[in-house]
N, CA, C and O atoms as a GROMACS GRO file, in nm:
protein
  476
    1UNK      N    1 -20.006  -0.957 -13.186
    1UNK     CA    2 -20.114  -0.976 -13.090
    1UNK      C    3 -20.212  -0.859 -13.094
    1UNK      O    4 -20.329  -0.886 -13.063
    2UNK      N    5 -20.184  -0.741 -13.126
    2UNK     CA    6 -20.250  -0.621 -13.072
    2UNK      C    7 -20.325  -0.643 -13.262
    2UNK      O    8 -20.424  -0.574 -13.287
    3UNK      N    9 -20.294  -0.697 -13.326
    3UNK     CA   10 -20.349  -0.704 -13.478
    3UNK      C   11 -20.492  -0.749 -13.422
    3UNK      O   12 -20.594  -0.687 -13.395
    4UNK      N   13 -20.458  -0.879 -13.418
    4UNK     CA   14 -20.556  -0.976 -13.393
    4UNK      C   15 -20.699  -0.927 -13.298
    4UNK      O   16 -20.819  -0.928 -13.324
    5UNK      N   17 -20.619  -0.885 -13.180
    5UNK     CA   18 -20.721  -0.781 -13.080
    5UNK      C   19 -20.822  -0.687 -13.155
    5UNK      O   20 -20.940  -0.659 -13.134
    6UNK      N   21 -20.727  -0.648 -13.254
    6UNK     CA   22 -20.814  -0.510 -13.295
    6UNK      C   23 -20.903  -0.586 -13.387
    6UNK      O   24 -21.020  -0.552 -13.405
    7UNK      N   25 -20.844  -0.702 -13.454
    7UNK     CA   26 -20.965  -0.776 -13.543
    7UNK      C   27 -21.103  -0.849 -13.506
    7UNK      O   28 -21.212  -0.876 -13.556
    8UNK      N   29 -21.009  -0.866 -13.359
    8UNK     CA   30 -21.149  -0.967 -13.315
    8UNK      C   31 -21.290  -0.819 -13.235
    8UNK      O   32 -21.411  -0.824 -13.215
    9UNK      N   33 -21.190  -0.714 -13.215
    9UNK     CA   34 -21.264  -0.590 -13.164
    9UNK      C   35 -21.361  -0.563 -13.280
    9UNK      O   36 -21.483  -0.558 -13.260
   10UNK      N   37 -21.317  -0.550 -13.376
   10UNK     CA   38 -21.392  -0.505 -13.541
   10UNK      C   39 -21.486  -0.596 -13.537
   10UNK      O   40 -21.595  -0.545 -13.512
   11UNK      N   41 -21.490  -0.723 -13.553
   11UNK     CA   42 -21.587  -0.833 -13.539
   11UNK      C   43 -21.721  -0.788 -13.455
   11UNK      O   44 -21.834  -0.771 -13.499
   12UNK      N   45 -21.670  -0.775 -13.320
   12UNK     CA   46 -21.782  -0.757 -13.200
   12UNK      C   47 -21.872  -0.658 -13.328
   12UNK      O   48 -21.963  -0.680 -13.408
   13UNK      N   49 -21.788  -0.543 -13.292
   13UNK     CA   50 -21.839  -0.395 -13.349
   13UNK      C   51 -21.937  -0.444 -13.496
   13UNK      O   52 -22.048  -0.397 -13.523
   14UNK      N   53 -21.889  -0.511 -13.548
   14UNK     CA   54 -21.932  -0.540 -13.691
   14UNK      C   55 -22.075  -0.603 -13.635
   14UNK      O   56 -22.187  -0.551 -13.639
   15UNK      N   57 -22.042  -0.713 -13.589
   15UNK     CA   58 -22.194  -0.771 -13.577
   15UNK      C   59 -22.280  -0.720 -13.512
   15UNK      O   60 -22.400  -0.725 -13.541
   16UNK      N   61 -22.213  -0.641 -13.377
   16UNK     CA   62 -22.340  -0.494 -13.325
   16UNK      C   63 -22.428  -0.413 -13.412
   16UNK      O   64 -22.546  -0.384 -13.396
   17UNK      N   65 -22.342  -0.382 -13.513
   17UNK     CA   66 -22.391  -0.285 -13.633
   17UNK      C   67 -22.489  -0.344 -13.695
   17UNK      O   68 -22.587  -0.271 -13.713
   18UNK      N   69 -22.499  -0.485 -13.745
   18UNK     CA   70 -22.573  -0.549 -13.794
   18UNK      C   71 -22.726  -0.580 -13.724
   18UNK      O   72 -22.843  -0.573 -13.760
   19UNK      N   73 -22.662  -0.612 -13.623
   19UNK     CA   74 -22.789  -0.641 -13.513
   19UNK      C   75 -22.883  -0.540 -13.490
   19UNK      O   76 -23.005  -0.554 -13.481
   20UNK      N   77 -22.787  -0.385 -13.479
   20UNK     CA   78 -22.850  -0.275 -13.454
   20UNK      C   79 -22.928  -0.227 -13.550
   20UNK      O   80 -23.024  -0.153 -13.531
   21UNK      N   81 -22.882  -0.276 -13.677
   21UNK     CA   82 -22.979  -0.198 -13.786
   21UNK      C   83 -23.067  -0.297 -13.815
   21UNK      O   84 -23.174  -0.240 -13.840
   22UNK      N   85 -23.084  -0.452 -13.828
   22UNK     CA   86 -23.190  -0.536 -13.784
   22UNK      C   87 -23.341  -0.505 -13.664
   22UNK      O   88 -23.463  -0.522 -13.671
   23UNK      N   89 -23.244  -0.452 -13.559
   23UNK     CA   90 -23.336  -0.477 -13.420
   23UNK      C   91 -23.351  -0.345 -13.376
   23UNK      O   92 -23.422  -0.330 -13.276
   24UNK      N   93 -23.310  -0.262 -13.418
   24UNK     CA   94 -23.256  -0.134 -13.333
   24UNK      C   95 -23.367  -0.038 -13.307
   24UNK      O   96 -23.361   0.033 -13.206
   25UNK      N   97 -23.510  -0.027 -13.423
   25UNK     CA   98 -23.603   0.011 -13.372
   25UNK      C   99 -23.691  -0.025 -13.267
   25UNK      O  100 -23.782   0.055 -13.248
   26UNK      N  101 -23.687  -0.110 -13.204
   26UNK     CA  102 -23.741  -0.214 -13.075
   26UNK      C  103 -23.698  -0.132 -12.996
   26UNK      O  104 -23.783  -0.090 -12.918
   27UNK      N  105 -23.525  -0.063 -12.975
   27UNK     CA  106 -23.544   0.003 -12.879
   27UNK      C  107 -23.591   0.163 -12.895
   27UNK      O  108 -23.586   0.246 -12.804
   28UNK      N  109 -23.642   0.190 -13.044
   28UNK     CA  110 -23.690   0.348 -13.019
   28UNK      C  111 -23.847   0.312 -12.959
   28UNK      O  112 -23.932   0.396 -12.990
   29UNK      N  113 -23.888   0.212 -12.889
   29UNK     CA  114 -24.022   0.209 -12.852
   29UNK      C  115 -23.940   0.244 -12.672
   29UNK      O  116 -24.001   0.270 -12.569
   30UNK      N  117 -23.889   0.240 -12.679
   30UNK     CA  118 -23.819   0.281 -12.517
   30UNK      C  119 -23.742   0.408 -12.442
   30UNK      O  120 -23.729   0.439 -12.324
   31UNK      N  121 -23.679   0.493 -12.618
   31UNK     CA  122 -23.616   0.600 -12.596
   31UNK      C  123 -23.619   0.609 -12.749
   31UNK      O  124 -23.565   0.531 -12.828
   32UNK      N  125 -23.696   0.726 -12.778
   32UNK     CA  126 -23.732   0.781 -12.886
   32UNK      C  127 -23.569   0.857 -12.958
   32UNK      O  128 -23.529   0.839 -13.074
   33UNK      N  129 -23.526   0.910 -12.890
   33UNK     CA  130 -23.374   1.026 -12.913
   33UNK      C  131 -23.295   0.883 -13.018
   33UNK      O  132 -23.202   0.929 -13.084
   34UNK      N  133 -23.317   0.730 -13.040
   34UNK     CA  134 -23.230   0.644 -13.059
   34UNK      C  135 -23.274   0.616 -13.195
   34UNK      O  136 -23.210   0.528 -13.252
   35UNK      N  137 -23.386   0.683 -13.272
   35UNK     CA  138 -23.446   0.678 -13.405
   35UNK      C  139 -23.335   0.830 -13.451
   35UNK      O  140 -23.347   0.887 -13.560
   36UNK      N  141 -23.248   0.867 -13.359
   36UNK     CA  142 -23.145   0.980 -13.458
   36UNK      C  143 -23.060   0.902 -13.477
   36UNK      O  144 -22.989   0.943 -13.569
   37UNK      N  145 -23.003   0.741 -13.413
   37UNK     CA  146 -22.883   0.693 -13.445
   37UNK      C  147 -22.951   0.592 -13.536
   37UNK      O  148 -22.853   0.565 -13.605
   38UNK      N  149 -23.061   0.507 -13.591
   38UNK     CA  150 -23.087   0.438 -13.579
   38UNK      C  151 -23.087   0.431 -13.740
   38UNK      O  152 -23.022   0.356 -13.812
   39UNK      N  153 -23.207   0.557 -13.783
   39UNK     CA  154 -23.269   0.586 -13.894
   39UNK      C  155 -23.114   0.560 -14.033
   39UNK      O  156 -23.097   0.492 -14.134
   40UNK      N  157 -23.043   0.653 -13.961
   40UNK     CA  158 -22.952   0.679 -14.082
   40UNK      C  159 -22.854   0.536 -14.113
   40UNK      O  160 -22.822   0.501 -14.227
   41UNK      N  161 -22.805   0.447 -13.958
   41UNK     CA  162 -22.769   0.328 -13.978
   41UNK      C  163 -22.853   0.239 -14.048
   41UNK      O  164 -22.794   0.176 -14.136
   42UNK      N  165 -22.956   0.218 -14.036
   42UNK     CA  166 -22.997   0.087 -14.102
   42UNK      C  167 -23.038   0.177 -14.280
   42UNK      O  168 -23.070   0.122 -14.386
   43UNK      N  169 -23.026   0.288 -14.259
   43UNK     CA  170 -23.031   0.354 -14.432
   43UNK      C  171 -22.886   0.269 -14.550
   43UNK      O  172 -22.875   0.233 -14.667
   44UNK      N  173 -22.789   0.274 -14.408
   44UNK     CA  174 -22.691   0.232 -14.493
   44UNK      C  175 -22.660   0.113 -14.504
   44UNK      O  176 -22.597   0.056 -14.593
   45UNK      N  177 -22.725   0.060 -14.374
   45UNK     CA  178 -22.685  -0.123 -14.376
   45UNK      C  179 -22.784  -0.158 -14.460
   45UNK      O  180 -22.745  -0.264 -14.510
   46UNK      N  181 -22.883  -0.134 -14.502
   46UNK     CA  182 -22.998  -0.157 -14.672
   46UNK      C  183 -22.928  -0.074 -14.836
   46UNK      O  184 -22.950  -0.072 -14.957
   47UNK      N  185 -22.858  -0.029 -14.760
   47UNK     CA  186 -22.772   0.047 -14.885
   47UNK      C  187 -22.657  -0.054 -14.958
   47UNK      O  188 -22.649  -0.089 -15.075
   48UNK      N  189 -22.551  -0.094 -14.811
   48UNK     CA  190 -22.505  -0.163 -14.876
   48UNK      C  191 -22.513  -0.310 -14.958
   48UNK      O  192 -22.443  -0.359 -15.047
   49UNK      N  193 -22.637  -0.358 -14.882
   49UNK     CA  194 -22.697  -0.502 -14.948
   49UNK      C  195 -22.735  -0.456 -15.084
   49UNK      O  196 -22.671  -0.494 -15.182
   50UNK      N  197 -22.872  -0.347 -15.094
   50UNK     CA  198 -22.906  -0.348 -15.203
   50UNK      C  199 -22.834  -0.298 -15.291
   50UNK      O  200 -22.924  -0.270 -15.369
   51UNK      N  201 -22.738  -0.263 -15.343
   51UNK     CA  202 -22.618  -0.167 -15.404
   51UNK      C  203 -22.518  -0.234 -15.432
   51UNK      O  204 -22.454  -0.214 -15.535
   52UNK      N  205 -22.481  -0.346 -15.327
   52UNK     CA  206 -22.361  -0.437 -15.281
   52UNK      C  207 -22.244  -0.391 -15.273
   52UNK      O  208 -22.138  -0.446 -15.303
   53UNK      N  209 -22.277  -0.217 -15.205
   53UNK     CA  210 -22.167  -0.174 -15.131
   53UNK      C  211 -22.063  -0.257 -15.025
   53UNK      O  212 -22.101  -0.363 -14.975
   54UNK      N  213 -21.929  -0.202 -14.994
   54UNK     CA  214 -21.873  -0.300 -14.962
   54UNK      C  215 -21.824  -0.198 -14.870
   54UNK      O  216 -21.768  -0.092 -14.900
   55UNK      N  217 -21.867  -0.263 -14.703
   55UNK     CA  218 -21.854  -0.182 -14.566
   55UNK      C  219 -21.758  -0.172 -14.559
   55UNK      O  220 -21.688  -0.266 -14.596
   56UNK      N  221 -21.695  -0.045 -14.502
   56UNK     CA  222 -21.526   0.006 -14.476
   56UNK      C  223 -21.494  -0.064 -14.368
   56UNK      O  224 -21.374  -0.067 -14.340
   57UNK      N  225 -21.580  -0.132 -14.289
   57UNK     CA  226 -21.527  -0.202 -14.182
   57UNK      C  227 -21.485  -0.368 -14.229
   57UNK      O  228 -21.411  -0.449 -14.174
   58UNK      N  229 -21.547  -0.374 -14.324
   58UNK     CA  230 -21.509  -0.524 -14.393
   58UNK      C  231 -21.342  -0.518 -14.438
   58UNK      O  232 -21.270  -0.613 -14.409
   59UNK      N  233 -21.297  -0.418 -14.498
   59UNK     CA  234 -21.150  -0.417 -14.567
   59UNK      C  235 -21.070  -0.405 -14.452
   59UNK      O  236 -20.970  -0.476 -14.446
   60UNK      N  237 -21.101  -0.315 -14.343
   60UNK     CA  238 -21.032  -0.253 -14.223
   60UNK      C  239 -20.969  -0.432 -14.147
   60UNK      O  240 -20.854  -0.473 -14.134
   61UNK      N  241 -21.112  -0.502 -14.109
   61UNK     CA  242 -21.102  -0.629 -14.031
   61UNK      C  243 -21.013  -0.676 -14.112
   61UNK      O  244 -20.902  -0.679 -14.058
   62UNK      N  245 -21.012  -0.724 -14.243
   62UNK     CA  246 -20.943  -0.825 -14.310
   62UNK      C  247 -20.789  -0.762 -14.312
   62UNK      O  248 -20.689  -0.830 -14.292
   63UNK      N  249 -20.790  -0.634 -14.338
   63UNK     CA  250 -20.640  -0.604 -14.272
   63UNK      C  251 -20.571  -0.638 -14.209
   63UNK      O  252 -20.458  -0.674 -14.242
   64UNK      N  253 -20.641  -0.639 -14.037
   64UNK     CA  254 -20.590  -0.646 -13.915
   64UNK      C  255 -20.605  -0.790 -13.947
   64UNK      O  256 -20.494  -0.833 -13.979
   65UNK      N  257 -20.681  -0.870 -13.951
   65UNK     CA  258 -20.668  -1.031 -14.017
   65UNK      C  259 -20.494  -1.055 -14.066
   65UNK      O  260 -20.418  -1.111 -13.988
   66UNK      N  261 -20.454  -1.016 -14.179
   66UNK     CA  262 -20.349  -0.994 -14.231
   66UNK      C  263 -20.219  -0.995 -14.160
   66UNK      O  264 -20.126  -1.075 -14.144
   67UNK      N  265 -20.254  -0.859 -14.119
   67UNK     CA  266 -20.122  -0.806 -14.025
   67UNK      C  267 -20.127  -0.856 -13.887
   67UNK      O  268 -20.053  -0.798 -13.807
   68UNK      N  269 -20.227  -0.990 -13.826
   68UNK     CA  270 -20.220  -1.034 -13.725
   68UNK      C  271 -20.164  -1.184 -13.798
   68UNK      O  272 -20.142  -1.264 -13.706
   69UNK      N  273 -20.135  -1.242 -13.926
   69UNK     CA  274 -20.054  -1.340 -13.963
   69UNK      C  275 -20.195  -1.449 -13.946
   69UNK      O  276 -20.185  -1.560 -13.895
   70UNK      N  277 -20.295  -1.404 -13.988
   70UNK     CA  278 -20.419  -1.417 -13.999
   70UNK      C  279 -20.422  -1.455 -14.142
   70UNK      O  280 -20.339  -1.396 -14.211
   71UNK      N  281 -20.501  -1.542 -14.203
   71UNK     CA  282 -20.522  -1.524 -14.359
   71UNK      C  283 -20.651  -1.438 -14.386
   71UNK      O  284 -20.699  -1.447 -14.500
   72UNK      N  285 -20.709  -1.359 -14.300
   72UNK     CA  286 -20.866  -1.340 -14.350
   72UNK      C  287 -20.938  -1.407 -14.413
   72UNK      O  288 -20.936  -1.528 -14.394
   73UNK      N  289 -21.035  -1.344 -14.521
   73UNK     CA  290 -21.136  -1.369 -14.580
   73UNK      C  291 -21.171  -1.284 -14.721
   73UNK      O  292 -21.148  -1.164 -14.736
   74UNK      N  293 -21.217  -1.351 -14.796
   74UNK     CA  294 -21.225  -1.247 -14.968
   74UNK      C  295 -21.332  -1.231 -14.997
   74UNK      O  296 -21.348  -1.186 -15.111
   75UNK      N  297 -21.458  -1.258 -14.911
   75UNK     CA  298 -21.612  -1.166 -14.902
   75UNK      C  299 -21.629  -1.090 -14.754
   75UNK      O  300 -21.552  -1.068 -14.661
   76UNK      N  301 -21.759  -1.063 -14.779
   76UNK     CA  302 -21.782  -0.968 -14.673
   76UNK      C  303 -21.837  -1.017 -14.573
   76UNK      O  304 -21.896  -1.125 -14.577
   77UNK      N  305 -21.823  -0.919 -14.428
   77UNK     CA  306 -21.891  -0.931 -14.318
   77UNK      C  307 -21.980  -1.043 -14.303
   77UNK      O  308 -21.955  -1.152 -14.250
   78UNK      N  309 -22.123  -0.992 -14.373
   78UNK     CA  310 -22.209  -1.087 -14.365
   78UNK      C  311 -22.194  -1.265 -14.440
   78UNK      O  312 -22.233  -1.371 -14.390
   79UNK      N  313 -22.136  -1.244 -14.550
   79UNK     CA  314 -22.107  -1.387 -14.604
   79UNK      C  315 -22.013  -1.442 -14.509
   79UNK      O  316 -22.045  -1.554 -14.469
   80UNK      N  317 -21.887  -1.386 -14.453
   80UNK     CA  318 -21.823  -1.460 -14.394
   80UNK      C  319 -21.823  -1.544 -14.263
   80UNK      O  320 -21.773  -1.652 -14.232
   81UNK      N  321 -21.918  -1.426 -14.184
   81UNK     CA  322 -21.952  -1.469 -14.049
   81UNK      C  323 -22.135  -1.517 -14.039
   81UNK      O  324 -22.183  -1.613 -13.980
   82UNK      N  325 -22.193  -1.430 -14.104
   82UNK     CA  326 -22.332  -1.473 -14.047
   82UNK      C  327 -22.434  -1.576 -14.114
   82UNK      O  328 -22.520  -1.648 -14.062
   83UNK      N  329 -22.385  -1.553 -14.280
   83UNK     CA  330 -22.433  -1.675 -14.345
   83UNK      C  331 -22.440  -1.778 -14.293
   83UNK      O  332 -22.540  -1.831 -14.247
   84UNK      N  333 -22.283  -1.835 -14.296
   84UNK     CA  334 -22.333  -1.978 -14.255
   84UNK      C  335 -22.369  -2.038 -14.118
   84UNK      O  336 -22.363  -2.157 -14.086
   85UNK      N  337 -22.420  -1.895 -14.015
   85UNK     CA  338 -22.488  -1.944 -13.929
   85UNK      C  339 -22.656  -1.941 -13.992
   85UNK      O  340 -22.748  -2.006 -13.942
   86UNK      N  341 -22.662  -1.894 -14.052
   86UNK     CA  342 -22.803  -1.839 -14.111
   86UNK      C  343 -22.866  -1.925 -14.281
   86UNK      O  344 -22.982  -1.940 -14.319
   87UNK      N  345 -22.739  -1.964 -14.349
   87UNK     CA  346 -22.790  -2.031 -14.443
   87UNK      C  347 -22.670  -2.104 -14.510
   87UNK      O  348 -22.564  -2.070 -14.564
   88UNK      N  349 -22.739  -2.228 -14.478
   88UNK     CA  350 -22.588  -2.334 -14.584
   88UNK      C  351 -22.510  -2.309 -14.721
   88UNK      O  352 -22.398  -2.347 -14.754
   89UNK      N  353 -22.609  -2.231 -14.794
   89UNK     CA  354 -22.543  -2.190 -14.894
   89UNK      C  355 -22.511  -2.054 -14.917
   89UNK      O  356 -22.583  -1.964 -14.874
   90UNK      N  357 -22.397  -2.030 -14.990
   90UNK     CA  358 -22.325  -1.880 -15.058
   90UNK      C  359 -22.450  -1.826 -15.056
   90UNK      O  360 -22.564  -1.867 -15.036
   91UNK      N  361 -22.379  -1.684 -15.090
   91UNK     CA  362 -22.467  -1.577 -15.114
   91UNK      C  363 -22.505  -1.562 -15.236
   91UNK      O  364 -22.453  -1.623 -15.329
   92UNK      N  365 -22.566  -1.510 -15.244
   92UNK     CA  366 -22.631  -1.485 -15.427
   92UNK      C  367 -22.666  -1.326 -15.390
   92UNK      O  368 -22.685  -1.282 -15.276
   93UNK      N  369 -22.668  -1.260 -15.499
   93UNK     CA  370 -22.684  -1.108 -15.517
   93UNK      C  371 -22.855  -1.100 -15.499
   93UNK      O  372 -22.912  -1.019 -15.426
   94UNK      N  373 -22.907  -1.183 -15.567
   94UNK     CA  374 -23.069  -1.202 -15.511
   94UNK      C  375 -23.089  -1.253 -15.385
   94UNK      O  376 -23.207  -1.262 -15.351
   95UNK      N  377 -23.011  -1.287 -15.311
   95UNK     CA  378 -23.043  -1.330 -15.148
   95UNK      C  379 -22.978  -1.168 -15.084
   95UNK      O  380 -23.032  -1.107 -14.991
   96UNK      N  381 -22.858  -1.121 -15.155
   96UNK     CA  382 -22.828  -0.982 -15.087
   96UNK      C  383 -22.927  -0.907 -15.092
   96UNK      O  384 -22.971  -0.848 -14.993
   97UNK      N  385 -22.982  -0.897 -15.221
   97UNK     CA  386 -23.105  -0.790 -15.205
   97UNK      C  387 -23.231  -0.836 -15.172
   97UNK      O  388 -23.319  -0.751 -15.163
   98UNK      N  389 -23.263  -0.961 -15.149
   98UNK     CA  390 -23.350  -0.983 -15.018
   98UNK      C  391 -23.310  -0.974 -14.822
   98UNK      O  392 -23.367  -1.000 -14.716
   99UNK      N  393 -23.222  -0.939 -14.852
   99UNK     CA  394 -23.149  -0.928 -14.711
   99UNK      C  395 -23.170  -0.775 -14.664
   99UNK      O  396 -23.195  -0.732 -14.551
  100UNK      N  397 -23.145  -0.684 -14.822
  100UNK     CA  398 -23.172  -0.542 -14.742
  100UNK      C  399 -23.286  -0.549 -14.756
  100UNK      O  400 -23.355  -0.515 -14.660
  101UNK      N  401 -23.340  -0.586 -14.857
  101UNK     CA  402 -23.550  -0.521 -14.839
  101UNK      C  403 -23.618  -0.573 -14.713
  101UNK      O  404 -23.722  -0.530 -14.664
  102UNK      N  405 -23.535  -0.678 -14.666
  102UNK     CA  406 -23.570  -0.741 -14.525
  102UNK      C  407 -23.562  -0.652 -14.439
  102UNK      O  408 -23.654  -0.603 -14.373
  103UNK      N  409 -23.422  -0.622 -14.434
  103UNK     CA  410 -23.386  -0.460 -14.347
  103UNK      C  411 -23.469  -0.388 -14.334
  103UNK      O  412 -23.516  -0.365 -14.223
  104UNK      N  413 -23.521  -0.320 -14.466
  104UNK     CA  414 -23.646  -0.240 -14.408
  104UNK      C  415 -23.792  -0.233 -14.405
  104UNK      O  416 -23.875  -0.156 -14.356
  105UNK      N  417 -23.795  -0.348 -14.480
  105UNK     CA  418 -23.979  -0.388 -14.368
  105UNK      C  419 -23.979  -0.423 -14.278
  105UNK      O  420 -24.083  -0.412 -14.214
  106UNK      N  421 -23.869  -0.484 -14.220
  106UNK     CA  422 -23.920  -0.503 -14.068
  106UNK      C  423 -23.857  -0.349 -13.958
  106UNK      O  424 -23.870  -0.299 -13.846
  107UNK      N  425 -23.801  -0.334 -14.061
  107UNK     CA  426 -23.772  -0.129 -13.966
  107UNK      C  427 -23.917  -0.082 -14.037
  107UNK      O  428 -23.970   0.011 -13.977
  108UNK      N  429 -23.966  -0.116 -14.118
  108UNK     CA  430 -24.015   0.042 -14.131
  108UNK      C  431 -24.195  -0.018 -14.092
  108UNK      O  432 -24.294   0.056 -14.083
  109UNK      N  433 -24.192  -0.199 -14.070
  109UNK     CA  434 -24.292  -0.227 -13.994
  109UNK      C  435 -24.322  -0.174 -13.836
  109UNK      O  436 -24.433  -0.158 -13.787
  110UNK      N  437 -24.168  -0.148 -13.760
  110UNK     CA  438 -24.129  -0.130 -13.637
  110UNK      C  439 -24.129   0.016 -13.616
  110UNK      O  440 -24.104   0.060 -13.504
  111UNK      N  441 -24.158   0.102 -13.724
  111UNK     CA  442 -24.141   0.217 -13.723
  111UNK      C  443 -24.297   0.279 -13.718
  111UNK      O  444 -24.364   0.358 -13.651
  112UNK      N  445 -24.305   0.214 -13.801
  112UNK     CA  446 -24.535   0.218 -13.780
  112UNK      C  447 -24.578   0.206 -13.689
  112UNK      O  448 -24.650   0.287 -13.631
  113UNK      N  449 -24.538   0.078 -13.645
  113UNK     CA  450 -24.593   0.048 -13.527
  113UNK      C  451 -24.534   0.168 -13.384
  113UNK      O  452 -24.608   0.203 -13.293
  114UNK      N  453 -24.399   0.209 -13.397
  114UNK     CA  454 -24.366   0.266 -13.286
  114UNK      C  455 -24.481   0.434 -13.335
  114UNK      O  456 -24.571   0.476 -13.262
  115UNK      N  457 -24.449   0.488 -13.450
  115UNK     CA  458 -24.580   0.629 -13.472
  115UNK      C  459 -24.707   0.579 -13.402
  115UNK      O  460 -24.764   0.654 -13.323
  116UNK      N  461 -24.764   0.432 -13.431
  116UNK     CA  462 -24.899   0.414 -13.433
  116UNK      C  463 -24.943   0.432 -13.281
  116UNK      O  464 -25.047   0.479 -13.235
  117UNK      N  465 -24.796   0.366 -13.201
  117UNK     CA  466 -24.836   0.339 -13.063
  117UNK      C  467 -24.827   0.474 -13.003
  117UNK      O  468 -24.908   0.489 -12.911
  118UNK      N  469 -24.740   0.594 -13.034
  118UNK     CA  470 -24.718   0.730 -13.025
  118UNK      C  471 -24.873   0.814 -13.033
  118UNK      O  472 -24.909   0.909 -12.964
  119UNK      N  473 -24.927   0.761 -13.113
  119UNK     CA  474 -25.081   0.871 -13.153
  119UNK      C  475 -25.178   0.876 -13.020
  119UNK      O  476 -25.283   0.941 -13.023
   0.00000   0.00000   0.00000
């Protein structure tokens, strides 16, 4: 039981992370101090798309998957859970690396805009 807990805990956490490095400059237009947590996360959540690094939190979940008598899953985070809310078909390594360059034009559109509104 306490497997499973910690898997479905990893999950939350996982898709926060995601969201946060998606959306997360929206809130440095509200509290500036949140472009120190913000900058270096979504560096890496575009790191691992474009690179097709493979998040330590992805192996960790599928563990606790495991050892909760769980079968997990044999891709990652995003293919497993958000794809197919987001797109009917698999992933392709050219949809991964349109996924991070996505990552950061719309950060580094949100980032302009937050300097521009700053001046």
């Amino acid at each position: 039981m306490i497997y499973r807990v910690g898997a479905e805990l990893l999950v939350i956490i996982h898709l926060a992370f995601v969201v946060f490095v998606v959306c997360g400059a929206l809130l440095v237009l509200y509290r500036r101090w949140i472009a120190l947590l913000h900058v270096p996360m979504a560096l890496w959540g575009a790191a691992t798309e474009l690179l097709g690094i493979v998040c330590p939190l992805t192996p960790l979940e599928q563990r606790l998957w495991r050892l909760a008598g769980e079968a997990g899953y044999e891709n990652g985070f995003i293919e497993h859970y958000l794809l197919p809310l987001l797109y009917p078909a698999g992933l392709t390594r050219s949809l991964q690396i349109g996924l991070g360059l996505g990552a950061l034009l719309v950060n580094g559109a949100l980032y302009a805009w937050v300097l521009a509104r700053g001046r």
